[in-house]
C-alpha positions as CSV (number, residue, x, y, z in Angstrom):
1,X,0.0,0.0,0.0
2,X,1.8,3.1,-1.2
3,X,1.7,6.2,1.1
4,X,-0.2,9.0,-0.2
5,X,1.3,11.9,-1.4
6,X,0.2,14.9,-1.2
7,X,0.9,17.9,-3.3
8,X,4.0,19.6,-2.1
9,X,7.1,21.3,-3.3
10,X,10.4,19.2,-2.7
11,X,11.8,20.0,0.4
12,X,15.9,20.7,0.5
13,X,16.6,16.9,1.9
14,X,14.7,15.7,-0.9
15,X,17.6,12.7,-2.3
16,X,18.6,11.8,1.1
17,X,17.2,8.4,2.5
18,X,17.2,7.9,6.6
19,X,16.8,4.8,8.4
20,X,14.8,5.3,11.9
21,X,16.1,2.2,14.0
22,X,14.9,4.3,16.9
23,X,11.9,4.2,19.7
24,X,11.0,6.8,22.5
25,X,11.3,9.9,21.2
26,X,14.6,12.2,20.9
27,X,16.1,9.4,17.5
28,X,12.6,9.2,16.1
29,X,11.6,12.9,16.5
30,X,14.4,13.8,14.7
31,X,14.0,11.1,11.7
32,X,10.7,12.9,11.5
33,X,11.8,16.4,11.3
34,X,14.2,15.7,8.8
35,X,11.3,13.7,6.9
36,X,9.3,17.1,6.9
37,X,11.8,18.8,5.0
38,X,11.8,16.1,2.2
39,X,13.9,13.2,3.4
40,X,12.6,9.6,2.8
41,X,12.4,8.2,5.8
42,X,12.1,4.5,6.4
43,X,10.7,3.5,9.8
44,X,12.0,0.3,10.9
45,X,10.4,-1.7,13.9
46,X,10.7,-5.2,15.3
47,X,8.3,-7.6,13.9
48,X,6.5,-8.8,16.9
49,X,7.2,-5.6,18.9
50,X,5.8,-2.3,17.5
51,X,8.0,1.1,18.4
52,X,5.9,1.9,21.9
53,X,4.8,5.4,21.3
54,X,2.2,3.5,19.1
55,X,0.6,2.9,22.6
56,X,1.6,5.9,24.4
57,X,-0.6,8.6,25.9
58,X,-4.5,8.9,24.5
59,X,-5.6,6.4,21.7
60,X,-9.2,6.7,19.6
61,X,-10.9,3.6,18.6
62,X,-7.8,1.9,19.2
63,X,-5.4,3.9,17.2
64,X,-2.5,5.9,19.5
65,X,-2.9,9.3,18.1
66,X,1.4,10.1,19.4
67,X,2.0,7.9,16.5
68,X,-0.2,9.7,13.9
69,X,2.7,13.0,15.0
70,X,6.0,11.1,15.3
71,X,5.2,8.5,12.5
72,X,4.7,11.2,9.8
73,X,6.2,11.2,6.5
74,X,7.4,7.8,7.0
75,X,7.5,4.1,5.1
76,X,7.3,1.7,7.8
77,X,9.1,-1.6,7.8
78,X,9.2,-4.6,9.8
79,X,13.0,-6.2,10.4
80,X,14.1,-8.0,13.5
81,X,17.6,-6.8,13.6
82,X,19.2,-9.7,15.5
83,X,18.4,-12.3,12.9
84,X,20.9,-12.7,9.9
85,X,17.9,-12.2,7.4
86,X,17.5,-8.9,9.3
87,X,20.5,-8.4,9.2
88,X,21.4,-9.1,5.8
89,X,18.5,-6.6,4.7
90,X,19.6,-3.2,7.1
91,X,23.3,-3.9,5.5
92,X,21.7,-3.8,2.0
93,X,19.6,-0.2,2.7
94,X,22.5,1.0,4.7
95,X,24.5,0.5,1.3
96,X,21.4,3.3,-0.4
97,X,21.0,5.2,2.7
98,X,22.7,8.6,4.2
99,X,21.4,8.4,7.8
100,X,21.2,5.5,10.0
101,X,19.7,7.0,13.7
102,X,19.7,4.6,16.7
103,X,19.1,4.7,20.1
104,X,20.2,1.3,21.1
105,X,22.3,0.6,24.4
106,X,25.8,0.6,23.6
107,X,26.7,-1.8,22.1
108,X,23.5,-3.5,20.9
109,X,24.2,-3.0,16.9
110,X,27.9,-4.6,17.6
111,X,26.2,-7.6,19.1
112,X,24.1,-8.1,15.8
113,X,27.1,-7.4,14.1
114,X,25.8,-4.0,12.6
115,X,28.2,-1.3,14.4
116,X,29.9,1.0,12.5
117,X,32.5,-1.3,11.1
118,X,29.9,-3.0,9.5
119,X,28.0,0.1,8.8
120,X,30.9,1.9,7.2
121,X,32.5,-1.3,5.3
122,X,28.5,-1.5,4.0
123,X,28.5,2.5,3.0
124,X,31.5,4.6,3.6
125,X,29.5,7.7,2.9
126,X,27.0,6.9,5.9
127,X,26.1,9.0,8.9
128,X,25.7,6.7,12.2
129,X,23.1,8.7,14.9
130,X,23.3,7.1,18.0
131,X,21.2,8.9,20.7
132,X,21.7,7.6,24.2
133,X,21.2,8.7,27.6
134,X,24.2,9.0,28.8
135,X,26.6,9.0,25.3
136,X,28.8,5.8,23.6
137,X,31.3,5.8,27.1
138,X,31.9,6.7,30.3
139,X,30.5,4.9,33.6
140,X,26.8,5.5,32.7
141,X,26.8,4.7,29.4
142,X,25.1,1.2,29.7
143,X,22.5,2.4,32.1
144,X,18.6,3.0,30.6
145,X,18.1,6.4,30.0
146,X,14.9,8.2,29.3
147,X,14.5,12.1,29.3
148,X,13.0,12.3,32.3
149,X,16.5,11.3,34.0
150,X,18.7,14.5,31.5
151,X,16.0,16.6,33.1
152,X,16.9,15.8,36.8
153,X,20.5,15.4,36.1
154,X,20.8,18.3,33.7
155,X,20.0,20.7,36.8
156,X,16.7,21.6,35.2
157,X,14.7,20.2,37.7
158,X,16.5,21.7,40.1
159,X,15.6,25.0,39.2
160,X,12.1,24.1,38.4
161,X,9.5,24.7,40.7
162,X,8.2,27.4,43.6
163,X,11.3,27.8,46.8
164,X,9.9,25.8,48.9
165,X,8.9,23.1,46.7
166,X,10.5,19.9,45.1
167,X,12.5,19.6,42.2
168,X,9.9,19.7,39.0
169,X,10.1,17.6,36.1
170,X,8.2,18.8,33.1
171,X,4.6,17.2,32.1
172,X,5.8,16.2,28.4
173,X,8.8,14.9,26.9
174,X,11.3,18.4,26.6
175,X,14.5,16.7,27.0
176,X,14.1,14.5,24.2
177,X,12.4,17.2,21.8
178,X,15.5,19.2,22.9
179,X,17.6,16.1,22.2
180,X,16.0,15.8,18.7
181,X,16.5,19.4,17.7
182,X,20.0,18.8,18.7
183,X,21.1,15.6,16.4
184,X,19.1,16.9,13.4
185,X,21.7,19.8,13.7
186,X,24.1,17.1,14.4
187,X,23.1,15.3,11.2
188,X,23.7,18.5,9.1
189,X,26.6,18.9,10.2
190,X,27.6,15.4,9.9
191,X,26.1,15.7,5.9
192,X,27.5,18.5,5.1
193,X,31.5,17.4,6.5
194,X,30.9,14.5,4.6
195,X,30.7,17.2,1.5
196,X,34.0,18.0,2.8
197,X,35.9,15.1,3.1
198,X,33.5,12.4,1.1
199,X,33.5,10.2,4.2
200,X,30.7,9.6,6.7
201,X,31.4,9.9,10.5
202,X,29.5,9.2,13.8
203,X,27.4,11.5,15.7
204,X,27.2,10.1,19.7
205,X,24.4,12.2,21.0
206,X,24.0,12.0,24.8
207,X,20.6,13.3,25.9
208,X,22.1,14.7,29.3
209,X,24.1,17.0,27.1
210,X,21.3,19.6,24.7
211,X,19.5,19.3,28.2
212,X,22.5,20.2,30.2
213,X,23.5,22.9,26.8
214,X,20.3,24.9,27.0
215,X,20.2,25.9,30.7
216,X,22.4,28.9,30.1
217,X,25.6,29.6,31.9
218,X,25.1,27.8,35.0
219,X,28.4,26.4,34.7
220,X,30.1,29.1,34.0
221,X,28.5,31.0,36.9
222,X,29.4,28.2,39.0
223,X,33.3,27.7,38.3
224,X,34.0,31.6,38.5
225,X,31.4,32.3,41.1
226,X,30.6,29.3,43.2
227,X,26.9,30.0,42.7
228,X,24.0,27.8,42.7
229,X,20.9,29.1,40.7
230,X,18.1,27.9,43.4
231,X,14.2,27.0,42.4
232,X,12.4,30.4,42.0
233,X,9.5,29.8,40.8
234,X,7.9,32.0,38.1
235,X,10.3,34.8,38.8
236,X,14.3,34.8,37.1
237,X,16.9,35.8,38.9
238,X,17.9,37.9,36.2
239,X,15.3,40.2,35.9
240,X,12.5,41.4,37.0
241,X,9.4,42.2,37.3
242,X,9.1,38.2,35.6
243,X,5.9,36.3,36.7
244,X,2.4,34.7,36.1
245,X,-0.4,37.3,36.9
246,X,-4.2,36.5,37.8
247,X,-6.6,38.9,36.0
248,X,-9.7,40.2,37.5
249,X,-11.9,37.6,35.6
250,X,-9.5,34.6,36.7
251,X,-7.3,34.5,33.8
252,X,-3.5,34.6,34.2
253,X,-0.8,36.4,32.0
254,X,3.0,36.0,31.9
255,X,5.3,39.6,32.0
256,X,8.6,39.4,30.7
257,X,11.3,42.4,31.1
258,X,14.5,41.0,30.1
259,X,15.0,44.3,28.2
260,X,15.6,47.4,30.2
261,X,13.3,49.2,28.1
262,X,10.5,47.1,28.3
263,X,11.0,47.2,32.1
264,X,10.5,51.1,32.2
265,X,7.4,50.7,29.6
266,X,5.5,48.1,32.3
267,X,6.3,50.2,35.4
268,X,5.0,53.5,33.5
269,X,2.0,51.5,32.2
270,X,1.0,50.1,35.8
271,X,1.3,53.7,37.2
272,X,4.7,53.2,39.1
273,X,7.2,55.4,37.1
274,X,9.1,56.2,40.6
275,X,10.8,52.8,40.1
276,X,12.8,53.5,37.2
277,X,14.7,56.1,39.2
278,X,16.2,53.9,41.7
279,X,19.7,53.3,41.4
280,X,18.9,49.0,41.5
281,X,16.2,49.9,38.5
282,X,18.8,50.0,36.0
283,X,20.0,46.0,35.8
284,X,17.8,43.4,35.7
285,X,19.4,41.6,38.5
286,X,19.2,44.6,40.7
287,X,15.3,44.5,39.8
288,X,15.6,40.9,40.5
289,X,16.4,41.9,44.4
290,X,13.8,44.2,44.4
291,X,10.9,41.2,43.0
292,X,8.5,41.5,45.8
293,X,7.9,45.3,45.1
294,X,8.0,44.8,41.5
295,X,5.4,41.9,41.5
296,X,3.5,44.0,44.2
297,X,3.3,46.9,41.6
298,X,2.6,44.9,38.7
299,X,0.2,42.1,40.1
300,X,-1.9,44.8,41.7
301,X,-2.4,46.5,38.4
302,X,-3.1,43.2,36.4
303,X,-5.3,42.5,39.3
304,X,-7.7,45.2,39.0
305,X,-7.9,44.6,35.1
306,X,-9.5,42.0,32.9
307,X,-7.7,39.6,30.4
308,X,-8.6,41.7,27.7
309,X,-8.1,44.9,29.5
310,X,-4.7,44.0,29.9
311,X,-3.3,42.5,27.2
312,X,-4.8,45.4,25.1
313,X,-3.0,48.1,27.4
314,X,0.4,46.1,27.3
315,X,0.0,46.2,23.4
316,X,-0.6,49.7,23.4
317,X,2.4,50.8,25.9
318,X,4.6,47.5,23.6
319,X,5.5,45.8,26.8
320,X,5.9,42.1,26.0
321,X,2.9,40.2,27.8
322,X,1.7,36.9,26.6
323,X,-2.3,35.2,27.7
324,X,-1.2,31.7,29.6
325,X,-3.0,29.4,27.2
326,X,-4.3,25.6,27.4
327,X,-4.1,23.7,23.8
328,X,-8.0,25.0,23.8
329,X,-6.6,28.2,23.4
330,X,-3.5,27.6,21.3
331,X,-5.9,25.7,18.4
332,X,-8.2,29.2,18.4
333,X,-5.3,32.0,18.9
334,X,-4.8,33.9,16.0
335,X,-0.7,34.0,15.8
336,X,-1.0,30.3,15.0
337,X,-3.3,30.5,12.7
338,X,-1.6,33.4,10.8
339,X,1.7,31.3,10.8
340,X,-0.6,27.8,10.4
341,X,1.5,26.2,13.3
342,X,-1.3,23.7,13.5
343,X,-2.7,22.1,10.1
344,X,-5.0,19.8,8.9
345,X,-4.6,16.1,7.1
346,X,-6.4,13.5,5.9
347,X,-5.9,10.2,7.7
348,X,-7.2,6.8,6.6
349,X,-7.8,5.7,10.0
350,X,-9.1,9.4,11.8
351,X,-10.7,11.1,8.5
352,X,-8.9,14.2,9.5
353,X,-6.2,14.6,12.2
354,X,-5.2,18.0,13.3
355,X,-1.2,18.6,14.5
356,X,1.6,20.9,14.8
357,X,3.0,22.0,11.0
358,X,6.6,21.5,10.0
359,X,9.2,23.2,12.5
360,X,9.7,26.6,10.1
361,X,9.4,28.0,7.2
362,X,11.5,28.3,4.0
363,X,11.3,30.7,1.2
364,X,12.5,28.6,-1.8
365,X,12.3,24.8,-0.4
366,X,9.8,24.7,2.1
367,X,9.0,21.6,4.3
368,X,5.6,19.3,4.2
369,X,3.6,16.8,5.7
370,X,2.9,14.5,3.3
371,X,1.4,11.8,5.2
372,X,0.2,10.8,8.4
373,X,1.7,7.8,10.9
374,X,0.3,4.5,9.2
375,X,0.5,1.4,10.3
376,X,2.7,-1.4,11.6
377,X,4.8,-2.8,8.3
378,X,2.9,-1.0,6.1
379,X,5.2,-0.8,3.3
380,X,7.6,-3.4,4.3
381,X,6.8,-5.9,1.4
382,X,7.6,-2.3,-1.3
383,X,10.7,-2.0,0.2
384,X,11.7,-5.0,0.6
385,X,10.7,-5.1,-3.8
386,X,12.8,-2.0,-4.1
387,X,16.2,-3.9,-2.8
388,X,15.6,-6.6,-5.6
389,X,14.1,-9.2,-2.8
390,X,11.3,-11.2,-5.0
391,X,8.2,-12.1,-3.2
392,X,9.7,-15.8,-2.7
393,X,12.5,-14.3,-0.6
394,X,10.0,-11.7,1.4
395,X,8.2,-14.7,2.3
396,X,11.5,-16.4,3.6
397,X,12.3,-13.7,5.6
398,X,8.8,-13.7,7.4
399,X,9.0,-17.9,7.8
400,X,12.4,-17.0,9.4
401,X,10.7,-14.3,11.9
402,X,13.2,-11.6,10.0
403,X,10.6,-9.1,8.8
């Protein structure tokens, strides 16, 4: 059953061919992403054991809607890799492929004898993603490693949270999205040296690491400094005011000030100019000492005001203020729709499924979802065709439990 396609333009990966050998989420979000912008993308899962965000989080009439998302733009295909028919068939696409991503334990693909020697000897112009918890070495590296663990030891959830609460983890998977925007770069990077030098490479992506990357200067602060950023809440330690404030009519709004001038605009707007003349006024982390006063000022104005009221003075006075939204409000707000962050697509399951568009937009070669998540081994027996296997042999390989 051939994917449909829908219309598009070619997207700038369009020529390069990835195999997804991944599960649960970072190596499979970012087969996807590149799959958006025109990369064929071949999704390969065990035989008798589907990837498992098929069954993760809400399903309707048996159908796991996360899959629909992460499964998009993709030819599925069943292979059990630790058979030799399996084996003998990842070999023979590595040989057409550009991308291999994986997020075995290490040492998994040398066990099935399919590590980079292999890999390499197969296709010395491949790219080898491996995206682990804890990276290809070091005294970790064989332990499981989900997101959830980067985000506690990352020092995110240290910092996440009100005082005199516990460490927070996030409700949704941010250290692998994070980890997924980070080895698509990685990828590039990897293509484009092998431009340079006409030679593949490996990229060891540990998920601890984009976590550990985007939390700002922490370490930094820490070598020169001996400082500890603690759990603050809403607020930054950087500047100020920075909260979540309750309307008059119940709803809440976030303030940010990182910019002096925005900082003056909010304490003019809310009636308090006197602030901007204090000496600590004029850094954000001197406003950051002063956060009780500053919330005081601001939270009593915002408090006295409706939702609308104030987001319409804030856009008037352009002090940066943004309505603290549920996905209710994110699928009506008009910002989205203007940029269509959230499209529509046919689905032969679902009729129509709704989800978040490609990641940005390009002028010339713009991205495109061209199909939805379909279903376990869908295209297997057309790929299998398209490596010159004959319906004889695909029939061997599933006697064997291969595919």
């Amino acid at each position: 059953m051939t994917p449909p396609q829908l219309p598009s333009p070619q997207g700038p990966l369009t020529g390069l061919r990835v195999l997804d050998l991944a599960t649960l989420f970072a190596g499979p979000l970012c087969a996807t992403m590149l799959g958006d912008f025109g990369a064929e993308v071949i999704k390969i899962e065990h035989p008798r054991k589907p990837d498992p965000s098929r069954g993760h989080g809400p399903s309707k009439d048996g159908i796991g809607l996360w899959w629909k998302l992460l499964g998009r733009n993709k030819r599925n295909l069943t292979l059990d890799l630790s058979t030799p028919g399996g084996r003998e068939v990842l070999l023979r696409l590595a040989a057409e492929s550009d991308v291999v991503i994986e997020n075995f334990r290490p040492g998994t693909l040398e066990k099935w004898h399919l590590g980079w020697d292999e890999l390499s000897a197969a296709n010395p112009r491949l790219v080898l993603a491996r995206v682990t918890g804890f990276g290809q070495f070091g005294p970790y590296a064989r332990r499981p490693g989900f997101g959830t663990l980067a985000e506690a030891m990352s020092g995110f959830a240290a910092i996440t949270g009100p005082p005199d609460g516990p460490p927070t983890l996030p409700p949704f998977g941010l250290a692998d999205s994070i980890a997924a925007l980070a080895t698509s770069y990685a990828v590039m990077a990897a293509l484009r040296g092998r431009d340079l030098t006409g030679h593949g490479q490996v990229v060891d992506l540990a998920i601890i690491e984009p976590m550990l990357a985007v939390l700002g200067p922490q370490p930094l602060w820490y070598d020169q400094l001996g400082y500890v950023q603690p759990r603050t809440g809403n607020r930054s330690t950087n500047n100020a005011p920075r909260n979540t404030y309750r309307t008059s009519d119940g709803s809440w709004v976030a303030v940010s000030t990182s910019a002096q001038s925005i900082a003056e605009r909010v304490l003019r707007l809310v009636g308090r100019p006197e602030f901007i003349d204090a000496p600590w006024f004029t850094t954000g982390s001197g406003r950051a000492a002063h956060a009780d006063e500053l919330d005081e000022a601001v939270g009593g104005w915002i408090a006295a005001h409706t939702r609308d009221e104030v987001l319409a003075a804030f856009e008037k006075a352009e002090a940066a203020i943004a309505p603290v939204q549920d996905i209710r409000d994110v699928m009506a707000d008009e910002q989205y729709a203007a940029l269509g962050s959230v499209t529509e697509l046919p689905d032969p399951d679902l009729g129509t499924v709704k989800m978040q568009n490609v990641l940005f937009r390009l002028s010339e070669t713009p991205g495109a979802i061209r199909w939805t998540g379909r279903a376990h081994g869908a295209d297997t027996d057309e790929i299998l065709g398209d490596l010159g296997l004959s319906p004889a042999d695909i029939d061997t390989l599933r006697e064997a439990g291969a595919v």
